[in-house]
C-alpha positions as a printed NumPy array, in Angstrom:
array([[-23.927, -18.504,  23.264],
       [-23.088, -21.21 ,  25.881],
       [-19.159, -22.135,  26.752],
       [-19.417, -25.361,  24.229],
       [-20.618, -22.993,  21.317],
       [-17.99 , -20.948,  22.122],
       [-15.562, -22.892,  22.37 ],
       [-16.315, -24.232,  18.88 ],
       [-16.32 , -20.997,  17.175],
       [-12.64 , -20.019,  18.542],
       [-11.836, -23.483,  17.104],
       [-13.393, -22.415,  14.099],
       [-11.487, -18.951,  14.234],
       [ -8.522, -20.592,  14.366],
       [ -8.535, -22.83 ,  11.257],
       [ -9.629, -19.847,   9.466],
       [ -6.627, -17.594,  10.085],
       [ -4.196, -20.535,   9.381],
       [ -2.127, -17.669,   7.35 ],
       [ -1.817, -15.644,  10.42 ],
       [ -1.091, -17.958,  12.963],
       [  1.441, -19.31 ,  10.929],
       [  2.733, -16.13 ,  10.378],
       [  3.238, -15.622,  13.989],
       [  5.292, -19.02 ,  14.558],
       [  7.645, -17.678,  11.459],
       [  7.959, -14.52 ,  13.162],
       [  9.377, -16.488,  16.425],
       [ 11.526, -18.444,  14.624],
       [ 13.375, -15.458,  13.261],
       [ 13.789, -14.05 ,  16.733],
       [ 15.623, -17.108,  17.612],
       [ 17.259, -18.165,  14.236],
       [ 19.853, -15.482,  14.092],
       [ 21.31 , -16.775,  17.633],
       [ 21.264, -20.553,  16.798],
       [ 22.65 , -19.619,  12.9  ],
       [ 25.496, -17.416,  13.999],
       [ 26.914, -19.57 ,  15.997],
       [ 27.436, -22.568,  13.378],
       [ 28.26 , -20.184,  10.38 ],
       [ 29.553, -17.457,   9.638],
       [ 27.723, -13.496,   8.983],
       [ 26.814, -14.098,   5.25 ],
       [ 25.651, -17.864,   5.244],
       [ 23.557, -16.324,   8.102],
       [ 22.141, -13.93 ,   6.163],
       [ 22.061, -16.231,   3.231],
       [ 19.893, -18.902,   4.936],
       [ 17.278, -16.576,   6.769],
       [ 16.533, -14.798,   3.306],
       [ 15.815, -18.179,   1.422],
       [ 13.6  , -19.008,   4.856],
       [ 11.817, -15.962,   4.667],
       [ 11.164, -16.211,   0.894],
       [  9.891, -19.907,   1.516],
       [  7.711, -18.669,   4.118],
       [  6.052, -15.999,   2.096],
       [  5.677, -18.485,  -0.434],
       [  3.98 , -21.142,   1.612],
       [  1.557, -18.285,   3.312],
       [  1.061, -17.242,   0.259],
       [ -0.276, -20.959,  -0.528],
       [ -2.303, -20.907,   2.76 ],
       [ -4.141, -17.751,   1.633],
       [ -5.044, -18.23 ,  -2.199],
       [ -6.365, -22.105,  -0.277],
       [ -8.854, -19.861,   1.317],
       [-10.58 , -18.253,  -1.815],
       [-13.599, -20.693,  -1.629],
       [-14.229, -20.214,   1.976],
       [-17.649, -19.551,   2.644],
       [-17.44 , -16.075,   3.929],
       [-18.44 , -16.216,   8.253],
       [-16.811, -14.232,  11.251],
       [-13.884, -15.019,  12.788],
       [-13.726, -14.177,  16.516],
       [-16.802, -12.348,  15.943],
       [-17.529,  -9.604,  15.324],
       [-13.689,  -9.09 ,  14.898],
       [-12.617, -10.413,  11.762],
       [-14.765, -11.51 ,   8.698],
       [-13.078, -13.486,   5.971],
       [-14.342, -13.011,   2.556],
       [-12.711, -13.265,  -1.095],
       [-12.413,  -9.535,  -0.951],
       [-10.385,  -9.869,   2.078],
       [ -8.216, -12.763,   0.645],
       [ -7.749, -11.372,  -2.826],
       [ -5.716,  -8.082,  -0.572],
       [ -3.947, -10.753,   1.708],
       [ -2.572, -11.949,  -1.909],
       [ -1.444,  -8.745,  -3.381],
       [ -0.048,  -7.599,   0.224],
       [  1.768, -11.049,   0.511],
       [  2.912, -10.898,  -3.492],
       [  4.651,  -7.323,  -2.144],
       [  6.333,  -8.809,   0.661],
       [  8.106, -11.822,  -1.816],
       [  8.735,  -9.025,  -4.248],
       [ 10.673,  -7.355,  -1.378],
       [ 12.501, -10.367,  -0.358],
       [ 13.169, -10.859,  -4.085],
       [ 14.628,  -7.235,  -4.632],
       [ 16.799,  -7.379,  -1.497],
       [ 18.548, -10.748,  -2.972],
       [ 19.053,  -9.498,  -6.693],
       [ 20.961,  -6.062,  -5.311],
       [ 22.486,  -8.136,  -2.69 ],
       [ 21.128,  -5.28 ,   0.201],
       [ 23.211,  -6.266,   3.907],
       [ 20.434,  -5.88 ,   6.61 ],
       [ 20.317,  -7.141,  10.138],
       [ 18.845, -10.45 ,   9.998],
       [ 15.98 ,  -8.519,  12.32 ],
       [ 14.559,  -7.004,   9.096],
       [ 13.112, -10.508,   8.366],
       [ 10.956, -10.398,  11.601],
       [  9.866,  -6.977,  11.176],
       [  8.428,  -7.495,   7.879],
       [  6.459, -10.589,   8.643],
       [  5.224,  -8.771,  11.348],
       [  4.137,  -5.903,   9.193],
       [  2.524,  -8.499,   6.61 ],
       [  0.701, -10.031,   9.788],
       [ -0.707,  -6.974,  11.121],
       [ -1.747,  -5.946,   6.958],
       [ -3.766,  -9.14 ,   6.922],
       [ -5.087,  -8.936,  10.523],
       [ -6.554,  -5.334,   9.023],
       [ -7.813,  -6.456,   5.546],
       [ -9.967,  -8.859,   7.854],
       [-11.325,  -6.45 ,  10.709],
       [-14.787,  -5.266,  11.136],
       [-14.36 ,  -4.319,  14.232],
       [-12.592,  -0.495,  15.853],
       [-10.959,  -2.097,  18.303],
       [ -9.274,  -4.941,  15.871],
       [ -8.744,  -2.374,  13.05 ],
       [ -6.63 ,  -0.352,  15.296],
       [ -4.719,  -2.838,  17.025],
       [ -3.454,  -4.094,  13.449],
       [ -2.719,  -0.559,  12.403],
       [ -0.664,  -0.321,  15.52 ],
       [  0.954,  -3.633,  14.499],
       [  1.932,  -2.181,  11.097],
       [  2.77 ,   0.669,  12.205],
       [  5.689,  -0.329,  14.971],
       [  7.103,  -2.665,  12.691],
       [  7.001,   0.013,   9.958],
       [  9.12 ,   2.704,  12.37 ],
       [ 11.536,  -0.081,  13.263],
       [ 11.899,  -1.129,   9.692],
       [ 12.531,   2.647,   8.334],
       [ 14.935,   3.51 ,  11.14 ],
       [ 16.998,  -0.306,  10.306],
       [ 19.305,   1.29 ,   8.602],
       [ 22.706,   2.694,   9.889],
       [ 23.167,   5.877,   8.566],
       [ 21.391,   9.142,   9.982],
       [ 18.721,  10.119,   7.223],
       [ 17.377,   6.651,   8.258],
       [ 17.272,   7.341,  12.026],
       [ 15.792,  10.687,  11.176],
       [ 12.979,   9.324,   8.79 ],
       [ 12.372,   6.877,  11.239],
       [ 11.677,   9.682,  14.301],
       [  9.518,  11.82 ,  11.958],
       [  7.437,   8.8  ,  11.047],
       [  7.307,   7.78 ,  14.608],
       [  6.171,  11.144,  15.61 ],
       [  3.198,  11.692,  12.705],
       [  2.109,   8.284,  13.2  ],
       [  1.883,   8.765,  16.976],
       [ -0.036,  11.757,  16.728],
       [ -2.318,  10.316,  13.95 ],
       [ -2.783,   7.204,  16.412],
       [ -4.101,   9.351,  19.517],
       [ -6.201,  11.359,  16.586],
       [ -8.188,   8.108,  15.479],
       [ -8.564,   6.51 ,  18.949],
       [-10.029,   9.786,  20.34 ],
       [-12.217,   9.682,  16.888],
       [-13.126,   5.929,  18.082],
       [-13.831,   6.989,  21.614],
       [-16.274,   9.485,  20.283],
       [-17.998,   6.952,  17.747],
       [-18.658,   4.759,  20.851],
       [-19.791,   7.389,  22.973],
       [-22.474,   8.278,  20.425],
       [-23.431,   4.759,  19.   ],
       [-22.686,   2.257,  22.085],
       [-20.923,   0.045,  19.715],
       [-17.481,  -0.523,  17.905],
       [-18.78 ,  -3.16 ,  15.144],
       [-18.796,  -1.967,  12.115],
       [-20.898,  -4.237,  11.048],
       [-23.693,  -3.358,  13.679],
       [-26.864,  -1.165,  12.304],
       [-26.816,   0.228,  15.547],
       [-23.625,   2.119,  14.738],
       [-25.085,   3.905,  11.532],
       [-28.181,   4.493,  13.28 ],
       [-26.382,   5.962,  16.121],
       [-24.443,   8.562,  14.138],
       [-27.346,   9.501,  11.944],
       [-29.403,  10.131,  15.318],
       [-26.668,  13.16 ,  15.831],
       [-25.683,  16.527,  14.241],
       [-24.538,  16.596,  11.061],
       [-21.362,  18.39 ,  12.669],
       [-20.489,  15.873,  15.197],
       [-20.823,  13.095,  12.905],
       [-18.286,  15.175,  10.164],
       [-15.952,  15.678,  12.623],
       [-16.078,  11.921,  14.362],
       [-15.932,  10.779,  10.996],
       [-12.383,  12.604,  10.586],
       [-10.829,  11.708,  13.677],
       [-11.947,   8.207,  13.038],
       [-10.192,   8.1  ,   9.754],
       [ -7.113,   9.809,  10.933],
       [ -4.804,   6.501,  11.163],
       [ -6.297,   5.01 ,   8.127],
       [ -5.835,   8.15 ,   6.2  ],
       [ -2.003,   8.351,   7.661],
       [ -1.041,   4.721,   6.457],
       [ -2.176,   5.938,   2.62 ],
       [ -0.39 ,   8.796,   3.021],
       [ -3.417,  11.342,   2.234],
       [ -3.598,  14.838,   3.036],
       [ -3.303,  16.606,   5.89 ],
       [ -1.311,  13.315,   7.373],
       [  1.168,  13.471,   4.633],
       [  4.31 ,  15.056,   5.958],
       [  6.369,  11.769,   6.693],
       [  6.238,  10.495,   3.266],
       [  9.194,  12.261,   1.42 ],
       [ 11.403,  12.289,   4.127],
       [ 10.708,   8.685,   5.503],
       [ 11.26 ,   7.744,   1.418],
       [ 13.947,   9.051,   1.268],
       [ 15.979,   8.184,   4.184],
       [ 15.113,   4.364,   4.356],
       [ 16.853,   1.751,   1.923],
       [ 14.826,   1.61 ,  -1.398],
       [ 13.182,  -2.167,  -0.804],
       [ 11.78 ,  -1.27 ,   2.197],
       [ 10.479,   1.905,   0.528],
       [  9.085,  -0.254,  -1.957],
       [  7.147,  -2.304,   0.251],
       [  5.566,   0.562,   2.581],
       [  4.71 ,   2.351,   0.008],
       [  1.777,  -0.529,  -1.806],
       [  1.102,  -2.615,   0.974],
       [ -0.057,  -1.489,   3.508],
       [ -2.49 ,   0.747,   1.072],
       [ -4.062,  -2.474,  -0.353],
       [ -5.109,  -3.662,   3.663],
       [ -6.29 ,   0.213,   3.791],
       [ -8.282,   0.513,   1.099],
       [-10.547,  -2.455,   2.14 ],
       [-11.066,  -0.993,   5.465],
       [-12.382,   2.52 ,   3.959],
       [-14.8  ,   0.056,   1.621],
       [-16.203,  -1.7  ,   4.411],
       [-16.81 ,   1.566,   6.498],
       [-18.673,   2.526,   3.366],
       [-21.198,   0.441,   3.863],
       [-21.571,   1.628,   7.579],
       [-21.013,   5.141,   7.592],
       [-23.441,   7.917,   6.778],
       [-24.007,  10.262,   4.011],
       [-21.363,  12.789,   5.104],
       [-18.336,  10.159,   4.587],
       [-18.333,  10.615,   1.053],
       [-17.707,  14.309,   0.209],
       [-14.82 ,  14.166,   3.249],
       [-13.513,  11.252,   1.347],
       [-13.71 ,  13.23 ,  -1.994],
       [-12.409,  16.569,  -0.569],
       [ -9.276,  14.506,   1.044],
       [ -8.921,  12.881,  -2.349],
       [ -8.796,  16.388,  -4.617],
       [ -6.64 ,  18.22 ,  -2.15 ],
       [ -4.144,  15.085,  -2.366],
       [ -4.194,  14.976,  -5.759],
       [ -2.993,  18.558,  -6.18 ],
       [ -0.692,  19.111,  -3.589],
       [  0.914,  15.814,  -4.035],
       [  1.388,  16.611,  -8.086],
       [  2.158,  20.126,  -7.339],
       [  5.109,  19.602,  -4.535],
       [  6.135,  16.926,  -7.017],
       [  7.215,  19.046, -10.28 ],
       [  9.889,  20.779,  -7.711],
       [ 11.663,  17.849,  -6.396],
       [ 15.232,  16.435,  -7.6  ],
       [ 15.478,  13.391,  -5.673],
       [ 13.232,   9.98 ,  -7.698],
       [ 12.271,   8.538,  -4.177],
       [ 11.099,  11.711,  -2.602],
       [  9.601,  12.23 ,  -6.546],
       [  7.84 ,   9.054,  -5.88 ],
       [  6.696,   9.435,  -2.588],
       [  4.748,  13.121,  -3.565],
       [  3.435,  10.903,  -6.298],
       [  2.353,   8.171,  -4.105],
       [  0.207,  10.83 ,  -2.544],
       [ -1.202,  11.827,  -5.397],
       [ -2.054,   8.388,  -6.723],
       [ -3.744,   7.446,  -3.151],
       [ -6.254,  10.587,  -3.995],
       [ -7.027,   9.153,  -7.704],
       [ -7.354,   5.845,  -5.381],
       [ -9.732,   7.283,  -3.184],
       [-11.943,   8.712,  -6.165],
       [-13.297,   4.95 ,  -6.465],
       [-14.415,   4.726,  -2.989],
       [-15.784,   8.185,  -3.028],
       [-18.323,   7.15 ,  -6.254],
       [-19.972,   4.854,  -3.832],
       [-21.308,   2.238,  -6.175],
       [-19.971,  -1.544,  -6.723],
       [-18.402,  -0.25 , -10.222],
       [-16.598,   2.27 ,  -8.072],
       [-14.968,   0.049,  -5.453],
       [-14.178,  -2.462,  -8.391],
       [-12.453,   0.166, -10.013],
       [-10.693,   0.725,  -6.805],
       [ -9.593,  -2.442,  -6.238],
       [ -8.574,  -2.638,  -9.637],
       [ -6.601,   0.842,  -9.294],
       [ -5.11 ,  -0.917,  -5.519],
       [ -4.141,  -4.388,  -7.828],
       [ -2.366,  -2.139, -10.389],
       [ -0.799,   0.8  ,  -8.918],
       [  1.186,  -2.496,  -6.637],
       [  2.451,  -3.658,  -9.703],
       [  3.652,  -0.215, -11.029],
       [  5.483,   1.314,  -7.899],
       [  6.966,  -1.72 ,  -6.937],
       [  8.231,  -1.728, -10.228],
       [  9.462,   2.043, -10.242],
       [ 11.278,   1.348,  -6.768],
       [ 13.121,  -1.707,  -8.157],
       [ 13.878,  -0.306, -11.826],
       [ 15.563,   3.086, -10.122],
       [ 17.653,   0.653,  -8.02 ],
       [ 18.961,  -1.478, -10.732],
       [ 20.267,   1.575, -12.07 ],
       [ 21.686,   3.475,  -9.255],
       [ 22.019,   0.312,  -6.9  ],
       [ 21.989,   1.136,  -3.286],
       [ 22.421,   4.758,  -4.139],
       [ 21.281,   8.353,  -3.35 ],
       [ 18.92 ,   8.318,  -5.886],
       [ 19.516,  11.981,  -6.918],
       [ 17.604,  12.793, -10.522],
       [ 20.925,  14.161, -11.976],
       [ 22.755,  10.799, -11.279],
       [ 20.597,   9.175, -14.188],
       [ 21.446,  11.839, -16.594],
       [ 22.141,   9.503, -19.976],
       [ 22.092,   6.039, -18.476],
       [ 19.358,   5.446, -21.492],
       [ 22.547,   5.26 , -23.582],
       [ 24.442,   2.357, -21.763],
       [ 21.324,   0.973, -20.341],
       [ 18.672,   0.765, -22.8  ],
       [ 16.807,  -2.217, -21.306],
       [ 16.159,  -0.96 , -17.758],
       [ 15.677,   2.108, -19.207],
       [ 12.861,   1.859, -21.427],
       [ 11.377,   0.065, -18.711],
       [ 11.715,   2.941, -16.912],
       [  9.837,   5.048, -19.271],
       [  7.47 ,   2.567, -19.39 ],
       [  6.659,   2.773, -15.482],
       [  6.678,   6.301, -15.73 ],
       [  4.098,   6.238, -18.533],
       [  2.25 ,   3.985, -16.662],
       [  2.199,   6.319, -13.082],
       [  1.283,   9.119, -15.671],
       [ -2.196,   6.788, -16.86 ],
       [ -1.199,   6.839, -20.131],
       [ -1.86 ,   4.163, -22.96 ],
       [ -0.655,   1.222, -23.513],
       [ -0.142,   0.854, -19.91 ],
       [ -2.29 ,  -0.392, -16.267],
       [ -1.897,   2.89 , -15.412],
       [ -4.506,   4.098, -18.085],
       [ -7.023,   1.43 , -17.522],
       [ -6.86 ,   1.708, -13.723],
       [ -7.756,   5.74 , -13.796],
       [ -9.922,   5.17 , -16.738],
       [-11.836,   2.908, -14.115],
       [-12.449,   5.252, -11.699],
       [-12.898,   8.285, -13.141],
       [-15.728,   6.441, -15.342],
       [-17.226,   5.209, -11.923],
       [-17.333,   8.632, -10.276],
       [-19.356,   9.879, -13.853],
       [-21.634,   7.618, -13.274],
       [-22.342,   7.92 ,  -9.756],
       [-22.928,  11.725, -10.753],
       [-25.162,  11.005, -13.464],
       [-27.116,   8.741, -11.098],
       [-26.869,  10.815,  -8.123],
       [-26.347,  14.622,  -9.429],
       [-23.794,  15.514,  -6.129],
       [-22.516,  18.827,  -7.938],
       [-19.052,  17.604,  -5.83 ],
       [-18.358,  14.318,  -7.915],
       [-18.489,  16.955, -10.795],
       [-15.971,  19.23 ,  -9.298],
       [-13.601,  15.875,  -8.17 ],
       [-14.159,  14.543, -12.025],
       [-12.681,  17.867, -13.445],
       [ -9.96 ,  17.715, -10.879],
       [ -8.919,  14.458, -11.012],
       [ -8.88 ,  14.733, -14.897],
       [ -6.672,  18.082, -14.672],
       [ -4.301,  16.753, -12.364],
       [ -3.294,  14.015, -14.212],
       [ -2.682,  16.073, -17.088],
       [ -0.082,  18.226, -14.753],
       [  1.135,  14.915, -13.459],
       [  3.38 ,  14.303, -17.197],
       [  5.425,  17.257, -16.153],
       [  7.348,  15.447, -13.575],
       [  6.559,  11.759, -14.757],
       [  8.357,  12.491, -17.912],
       [ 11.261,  14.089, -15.943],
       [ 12.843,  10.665, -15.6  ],
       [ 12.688,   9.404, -19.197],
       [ 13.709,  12.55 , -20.704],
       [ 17.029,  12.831, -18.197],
       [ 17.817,   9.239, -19.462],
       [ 17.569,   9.144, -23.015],
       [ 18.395,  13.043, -23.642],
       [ 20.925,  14.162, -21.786],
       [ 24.708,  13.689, -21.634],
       [ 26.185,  11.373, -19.519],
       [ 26.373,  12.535, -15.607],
       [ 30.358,  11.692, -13.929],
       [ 28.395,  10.861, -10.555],
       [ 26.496,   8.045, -12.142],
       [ 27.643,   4.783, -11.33 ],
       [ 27.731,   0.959, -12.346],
       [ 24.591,  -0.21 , -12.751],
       [ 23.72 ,  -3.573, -11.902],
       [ 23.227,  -5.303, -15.074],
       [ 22.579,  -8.665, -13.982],
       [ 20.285, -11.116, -15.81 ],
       [ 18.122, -11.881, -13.004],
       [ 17.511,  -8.254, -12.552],
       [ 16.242,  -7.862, -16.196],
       [ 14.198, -10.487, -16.484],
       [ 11.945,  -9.434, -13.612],
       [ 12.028,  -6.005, -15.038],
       [ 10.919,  -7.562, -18.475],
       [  7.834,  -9.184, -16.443],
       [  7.051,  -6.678, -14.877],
       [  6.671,  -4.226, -17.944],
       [  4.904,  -7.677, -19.848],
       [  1.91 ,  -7.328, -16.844],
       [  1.879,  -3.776, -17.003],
       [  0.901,  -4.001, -20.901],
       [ -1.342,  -7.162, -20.694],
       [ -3.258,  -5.518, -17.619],
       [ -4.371,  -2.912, -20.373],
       [ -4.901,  -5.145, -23.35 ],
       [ -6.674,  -7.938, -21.425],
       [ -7.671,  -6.27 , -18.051],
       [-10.007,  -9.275, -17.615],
       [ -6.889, -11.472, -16.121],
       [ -8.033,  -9.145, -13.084],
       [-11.859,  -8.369, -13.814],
       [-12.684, -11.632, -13.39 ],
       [-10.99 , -12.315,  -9.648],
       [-11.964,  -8.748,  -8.616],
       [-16.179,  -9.609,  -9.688],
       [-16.316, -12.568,  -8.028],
       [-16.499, -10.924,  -4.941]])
């Protein structure tokens, strides 16, 4: 390629990652707004402003990236990014949680440092730098991208559980960092190339032991694994959900999965036969320690973040089947479970707002709150995969992938992962139904507070339940985006 071709392929680059780039001049603008605002107005109109800038801005990227649907699919800064519908349809749901965030730190009126702003675009820039990559090198310098603004946006807040979560993450994710780029270093070493789009990469590891390639396999997945919170890089995620403010928890905990999930799909393709019993192992072993630590817990957000690890091993279950029926079901799962926490995280909120979000604190709220509260249950129902709920339909998806990949394949593991995943979700009720039960039976708790009853507030929790049911009775809304991939 001569200097002219090249020259016309960055061009080319660049009009395909309009999102991004624009991304980047939002994020600049925030880092100077805050000094030009504050000295015209005063703290709140400050804070007021830069919130209905941020939520324009994740509107108007979120414009820029649904505009790029019918792109033909090519390379961008090859072989570093490729652009796809698969890798626009996660830019959407990771850009729908960032306006949900901005949307759930207006309606309980949450006081951050105008900072937070930056942080988070940042974060969303780095989640759709990584839903694109299809290269090592890119994939880690966007995890590293989500990942500082991730610390920064954990330790924001100004008590000390915050700064605490925020060290512990800091700490895990460092050491699961160093883990995947020595895993990298290795996969290099053995195939002479980083594209994971290259044959030469999956020749090069199936030209090696089957134990070297196991263990460069691990390593390499190490940060990826981290980010969805999986087994044995799980430790952060009750203490980190805990300790930060509940929107922010809300938004770590479904975004950056959805850029993660596509990144373990495309190394699907790539990697060989020995990737998908790790991935199915690291999915089981979730599944039950995640539901197990669970039914001891007596704190909702630390609940919910042993059940996010959980419901990243039912996500991985898709993956693991290795056929196009599984990964649809696992980008179905990814599309739903968004929808569901993000709905948990805000519905606890509205009734504990801005609140240690200790289980006994919503002890007969169902009484004087019977809105939020059934939409509680409903969530909860939904986590659990029951009917009538996304929640069902999503596990029903992948657990009816992985049976077919076993009947089609006969790996006596996919059996083994089937039963599992089938008896963990039955344990799973015990703690889902913890919530709804404290609610609706039990007298009222003198440590609850006001609940914020605002209209706003339930009419996004009355949309959110509304998709949660039509996702089950017509799941083709999604289908149909999801197989035109």
């Amino acid at each position: 390629m001569d200097i002219n071709d090249q020259l016309i392929h960055i061009r080319q680059s660049l009009a395909g990652i309009a999102p991004e780039i624009f991304l980047a001049f939002l994020f600049c603008f925030f880092l100077l707004a805050e000094l030009m605002l504050s000295r015209r107005f005063d703290k709140e109109k400050v804070s007021s402003y830069l919130q209905n800038i941020a939520l324009a801005g994740g509107l108007i990227t979120l414009l820029l990236i649904i505009g790029q649907w019918n792109s033909e699919p090519a390379f961008r800064f090859q072989p570093l990014l490729f652009l796809d519908r698969q890798a626009v349809f996660f830019k959407i749901l990771i850009t729908i949680s960032w306006i949900f965030t901005l949307i759930h730190v207006r309606i309980l009126k949450y006081d951050f440092p105008p900072e937070y702003n930056a942080l988070l675009i940042a974060a969303v820039a780095g989640m759709n730098l990584l839903s694109m990559s299809t290269h090592l090198l890119s994939i880690y310098l966007s995890l590293e991208l989500i990942s500082i603004s991730s610390y920064l946006l954990v330790a924001l807040s100004p008590n000390k559980k915050a700064a605490e979560g925020g060290i512990k993450y800091l700490l895990f994710g460092a050491a699961s960092s160093a883990v995947m780029l020595y895993g990298i270093s290795l996969i290099y070493g053995l195939t002479g190339t980083m594209d994971i789009t290259s044959e030469a990469l999956t020749i090069g590891l199936s030209n090696n032991p089957d134990l070297v390639v196991t263990v460069t396999i691990v390593l390499t997945l190490a940060g990826l694994l981290f980010k969805l919170s999986l087994v044995p890089f799980h430790v952060w995620t009750p203490d980190v959900y805990e300790a930060a403010p509940t929107p922010l928890v809300s938004f770590l905990s479904v975004a950056p999965k959805a850029a993660v999930v596509l990144v373990l799909m495309r190394l699907a393709g790539i990697l060989p036969a020995q990737y998908f019993p790790i991935l199915g192992g690291i999915a089981l072993i979730s599944m039950t320690i995640g539901n197990a630590a669970a039914l001891w817990q007596t704190n909702a957000r630390r609940l919910l973040a042993y059940s996010s690890i959980a419901q990243a091993g039912y996500l991985l279950v898709g993956i693991a089947a290795y056929s196009r029926f599984g990964f649809e079901a696992a980008v179905f799962y990814t599309a739903a479970y968004l929808v569901i926490n993000l709905s948990a995280f805000f519905m606890i909120d509205l009734l504990q707002p801005k609140r240690e979000t200790e289980l006994a604190h919503y002890e007969g709220l169902g009484r004087k709150n019977i809105w939020i509260s059934v939409a509680v249950t409903v969530v909860m129902v939904a986590l659990a995969g029951l009917p009538p709920t996304a929640g069902f339909t999503s596990k029903l998806l992948v657990f009816s992938a992985l049976w077919e990949s076993y009947h089609q394949q006969q790996f006596p593991w996919m059996l083994w992962l089937l039963i599992g995943g089938i008896l963990n979700a039955a344990i799973s009720l015990a703690y889902y139904m913890r919530l709804p039960y404290l609610l609706f039976f039990k007298s009222i708790n003198t440590k609850s507070v006001k609940t914020n009853n605002g209209i706003p507030g339930k009419v996004i929790a009355g949309l959110l339940i509304v998709t949660l049911l039509m996702l089950f009775f017509n799941p083709e809304w999604l289908t149909k985006w999801i197989s035109a991939f």
